[in-house]
Each structure stands twice: as C-alpha cells, then as structure tokens.
C-alpha positions, 0 to 999 in steps of 0.5 A, spaced: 928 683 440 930 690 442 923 694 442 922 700 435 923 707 437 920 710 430 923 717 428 918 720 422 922 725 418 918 730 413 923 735 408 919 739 406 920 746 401 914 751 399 908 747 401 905 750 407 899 749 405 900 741 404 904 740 410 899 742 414 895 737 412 900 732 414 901 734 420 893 734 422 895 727 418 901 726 424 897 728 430 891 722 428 896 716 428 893 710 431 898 706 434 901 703 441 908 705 440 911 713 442 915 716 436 918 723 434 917 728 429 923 732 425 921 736 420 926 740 415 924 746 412 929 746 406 929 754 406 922 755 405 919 762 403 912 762 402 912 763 411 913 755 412 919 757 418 914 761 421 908 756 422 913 751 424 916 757 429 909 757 431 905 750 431 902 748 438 902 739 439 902 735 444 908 730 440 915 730 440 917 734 435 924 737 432 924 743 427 930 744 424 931 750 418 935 749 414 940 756 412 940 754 404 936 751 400 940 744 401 936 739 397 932 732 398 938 728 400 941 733 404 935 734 408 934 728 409 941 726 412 940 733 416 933 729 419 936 723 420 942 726 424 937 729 429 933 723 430 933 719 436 928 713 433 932 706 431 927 706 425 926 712 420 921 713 416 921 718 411 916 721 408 915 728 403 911 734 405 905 734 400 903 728 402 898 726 407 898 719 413 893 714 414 891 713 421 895 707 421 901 709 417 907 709 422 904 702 425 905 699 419 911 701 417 914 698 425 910 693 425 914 690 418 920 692 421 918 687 428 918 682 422 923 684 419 929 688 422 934 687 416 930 689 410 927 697 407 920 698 406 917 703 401 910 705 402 904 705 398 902 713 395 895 715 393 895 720 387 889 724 386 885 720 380 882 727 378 888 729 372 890 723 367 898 724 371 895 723 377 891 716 374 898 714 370 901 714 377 897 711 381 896 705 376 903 704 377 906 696 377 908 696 384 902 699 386 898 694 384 901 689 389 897 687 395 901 685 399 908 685 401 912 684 396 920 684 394 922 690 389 928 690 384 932 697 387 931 702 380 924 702 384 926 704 390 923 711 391 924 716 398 917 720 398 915 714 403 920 709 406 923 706 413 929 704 414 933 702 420 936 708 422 943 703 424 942 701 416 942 707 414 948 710 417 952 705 415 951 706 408 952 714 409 944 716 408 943 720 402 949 721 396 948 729 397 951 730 391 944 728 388 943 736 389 937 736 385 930 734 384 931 726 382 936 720 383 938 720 390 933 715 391 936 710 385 942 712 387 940 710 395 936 703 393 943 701 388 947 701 395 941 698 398 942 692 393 949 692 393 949 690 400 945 685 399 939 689 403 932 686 401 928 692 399 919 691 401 913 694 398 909 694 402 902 697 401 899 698 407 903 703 409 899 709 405 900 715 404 896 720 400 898 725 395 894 732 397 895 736 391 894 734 384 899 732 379 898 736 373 900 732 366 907 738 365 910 738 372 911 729 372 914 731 365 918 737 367 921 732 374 922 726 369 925 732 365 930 734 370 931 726 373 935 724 365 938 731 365 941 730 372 940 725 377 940 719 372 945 723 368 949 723 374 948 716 377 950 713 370 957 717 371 957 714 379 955 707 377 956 706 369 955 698 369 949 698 373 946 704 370 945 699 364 940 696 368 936 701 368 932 701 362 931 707 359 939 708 360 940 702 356 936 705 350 939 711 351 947 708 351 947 704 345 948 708 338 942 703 335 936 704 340 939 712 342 937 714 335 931 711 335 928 714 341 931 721 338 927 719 332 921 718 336 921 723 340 922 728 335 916 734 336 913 732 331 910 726 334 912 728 341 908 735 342 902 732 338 900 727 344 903 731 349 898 737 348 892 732 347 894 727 354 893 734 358 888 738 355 883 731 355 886 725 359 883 720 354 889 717 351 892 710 353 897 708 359 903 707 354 902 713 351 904 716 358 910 711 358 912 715 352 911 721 354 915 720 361 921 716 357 921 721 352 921 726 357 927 722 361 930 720 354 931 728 352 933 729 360 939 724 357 940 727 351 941 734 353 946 732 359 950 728 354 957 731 351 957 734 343 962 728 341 956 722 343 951 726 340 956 726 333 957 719 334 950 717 333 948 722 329 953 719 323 950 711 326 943 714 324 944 716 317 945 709 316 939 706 319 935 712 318 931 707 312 930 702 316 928 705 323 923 710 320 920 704 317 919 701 324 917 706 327 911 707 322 909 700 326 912 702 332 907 708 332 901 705 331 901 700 335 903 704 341 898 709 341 893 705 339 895 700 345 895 693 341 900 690 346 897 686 352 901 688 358 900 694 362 908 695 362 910 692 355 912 699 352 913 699 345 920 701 346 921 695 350 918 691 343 923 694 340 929 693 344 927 685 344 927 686 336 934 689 335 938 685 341 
C-alpha cells in the first residue's frame, strides 16, 4: 500500500481573527506522518495577506493570494493544485482542529483508499443556531457511517487528491456561497464513490452562528446554489427534499402559504431573541429560508403557473395548514427530523 502523504488545504476570506486559531490549531497535531499546509487567502481585506506574509512556523507551508475574490470552489481547486499530498484534506478558515484531527482522516483513508470522508463540526451551543447545528442527524452518529450524497458538505473532508483530480475538483461555477459541496458529493455518488461520515475527525467552529446568518446562507444556497444545481442536474436535484416540495405545483403552493410573513416572521423574531423554541421550528425556518431562495431565483412564468393551481386548492390547504401549523410549532411528531413538511408531502403523494 503506497504510504499517505496529507495535503491540508485551508480557503479562507476575511477571518484573520479565526484562522489564527486554526493555524495554533495546525501547529499542535498529534501524529506520526508528515504533511503540508496550503492556505488560500481568497482576497481577503481585513490584513489576512499580510499575517500570512508574515507567520514564522516550522511546517511545510504554501501561501497563495488569490488577486480577486474567486470564491470556495475556486479556492479550493487552486489549493489542491499546489498540493503535493496523495490525500487532501480540506477544511474552512473559521474552524479549529483536534489534536488528532489529520491523523484521523489518514488513518481512515489506510483503510479505505477509494472512498471520501467527511468530518465531524463542533458548533458552539451558545446561540440557539449554533444548538440546531450541531444537533444535526449526521452528527449524532458515533462511528463511521455511509452518508447519502446531499449530505456531503466541504468545510471538513478528505479526498484522495488522484479522486479528485479525475472528477475535475470544484465546479466553479458554484461562485457563491453554497452547493458546490452538493453539486461535488452528486459526482461522487455518480462515480459510485462511497461517501463516510466519520466523527472522529473533528473540528470546532470558533466563532458563534447567530440564528440571521444560517437563514441569510440557507437564503442564498436556494437562491444560487441549489438553483443552479437544479438547472445542471434537474432529475437528481428531485432528490433533494426541499426541491421536490418546491417543483411540484401542489406542495410549492403550500410552503408559499406557509411561508407567508405572517407565520414566518413571528417565529423568525422570537427563535432569535429567545432560542427556546422546538427543532423543527428551526427545520421551518431553514427550509422557509431555502424555500423563498428558490422562490425568488424561479422564472415569472413558473410562479403564474402555480399562482392559478393555488386559487383552486387555496380552501383545501388552509385548512391543512391550521393543523399542520400546530402541530409543528408545538412538536407532536416523534422523530427529530420528521418535518412537518415532510408529513405533508406523504399525505399529498
């Protein structure tokens, strides 16, 4: 077995204050094999270019500044191109390493060399936000686990770095914030690569998630990343579940009605002034978050459609939303991730 040689790969934009965490985090790994750092600093301006320009350490490391601001999948391509390590590990700037962080993640891949790992993310469980992240499905498992592809996320994974090359690292069109990591896991899956959560391999988030900025990204994710996956990979995208409620006229009218301000803005306000409300008030924020992303990347002539299936269910489905209502706010479904949505969905199929 040829022996692993890791390239970690840090993109980072704006986060001088956490990525030096991270790099304190770096300078204390606990492990036997040798491995390079490589850090993009995707055009930061709050003095990261200089710090990097600047840093005394005794690793191997690669500093490359990027001339624009290029974006997560591009940096990350640009990393993996400099990289000499037959693993890359990828983790974002604003988190925070285990001791034993790389060695995990090598010594999965010893194991099993054909497959992608992602890594287990500690949130800071100070902001409700941070609670409702870290309480997650996937993170609940305690040992490595087979994950489905819309689960794959990039802010900690490894790869073999000959894997990656061939499926052409990042789509950079992914520009923006979000779905260059879905878009990544479907090629993945495609390829029939298998895809392990393995939580073991931890990193810690190092700055709180305020309850705006998860809805603000999950915003932006329906508006641009999921939008443009859909457009790339329309017949998989129907796997994901927010955009089968959303492309189909019945349940996309739905979660307009539920979504409406006058349901969605009250229980915005009181998750993030008091951070006492159910888990699955938080699914509804963050798929109404995702859902109006949708809504407002979609043509006129989709939302007209809709508007005039609408009229003739719009007794029906207030009704059910009465009920449905209730009992998501007031959490009368057994499973964690039993959305109300969901409930819904089985009810109209």
């Amino acid at each position: 077995m040829t022996e692993i040689s890791a390239s970690l790969i840090v993109i980072t934009y704006n986060q001088l204050e956490h990525l030096m965490k991270l790099i304190e985090s770096i300078s204390k790994q606990s492990m036997g094999h040798k491995f390079e750092t490589v850090i993009v600093d995707d055009c930061s301006s709050d003095g990261t270019g200089e710090y990097l320009d600047n840093i005394e350490t005794e690793a191997d490391l690669i500093i490359i500044h990027n001339n624009h601001n290029a974006g997560r999948a591009s940096s990350r391509n640009t990393g993996a191109k400099a990289a000499s390590g037959n693993l890359l590990i990828f983790v974002d700037g604003d988190l925070a390493l285990d001791d034993y962080f790389i060695e995990r993640h090598i010594s999965f891949h010893s194991e099993n060399p054909d497959m992608t790992a992602v890594g287990k993310v500690n949130y800071p469980d100070d902001t409700a936000a941070g609670k409702y992240l870290g309480n997650r499905s996937m993170f609940q498992l305690k040992r490595p686990s087979r994950i489905p592809f819309r689960y794959f996320i990039s802010g900690n994974f490894s790869i073999p770095a000959e894997l990656y090359n061939e499926l052409g690292g990042f789509d950079e069109d992914y520009a923006f914030y979000g779905g260059e990591d879905l878009d990544l896991g479907y090629r993945l899956a495609e390829e029939g690569i298998d895809i392990y959560y393995i939580p073991q391999a931890v990193a810690f988030h190092v700055h709180p998630i305020e309850l705006h900025e998860l809805l603000s990204k999950r915003y932006e994710f329906g508006l641009k990343g999921l939008a443009l996956f859909a457009a790339k990979h329309p017949k998989t995208a129907e796997h994901v579940p927010i955009y089968r409620l959303f492309s189909r006229p019945l349940t996309h009218f739905i979660l307009r009605f539920i979504t409406i301000p006058l349901f969605y803005k009250p229980l915005e306000y009181i998750a993030g002034m008091t951070g006492i409300l159910s888990g699955r008030v938080y699914d509804y924020l963050v798929f109404g978050a995702v859902f109006k992303g949708l809504l407002d990347s979609a043509e006129d002539n989709f939302a007209g459609t809709n508007e005039r299936a609408g009229r003739s269910i719009a007794g029906v489905s207030i009704g059910w939303m009465a009920i449905i209502s209730i009992l998501y706010i007031f959490d009368f479904f057994g499973e964690r991730y039993k959305t109300a949505l969901t409930v819904l969905k089985d009810m109209l199929n």
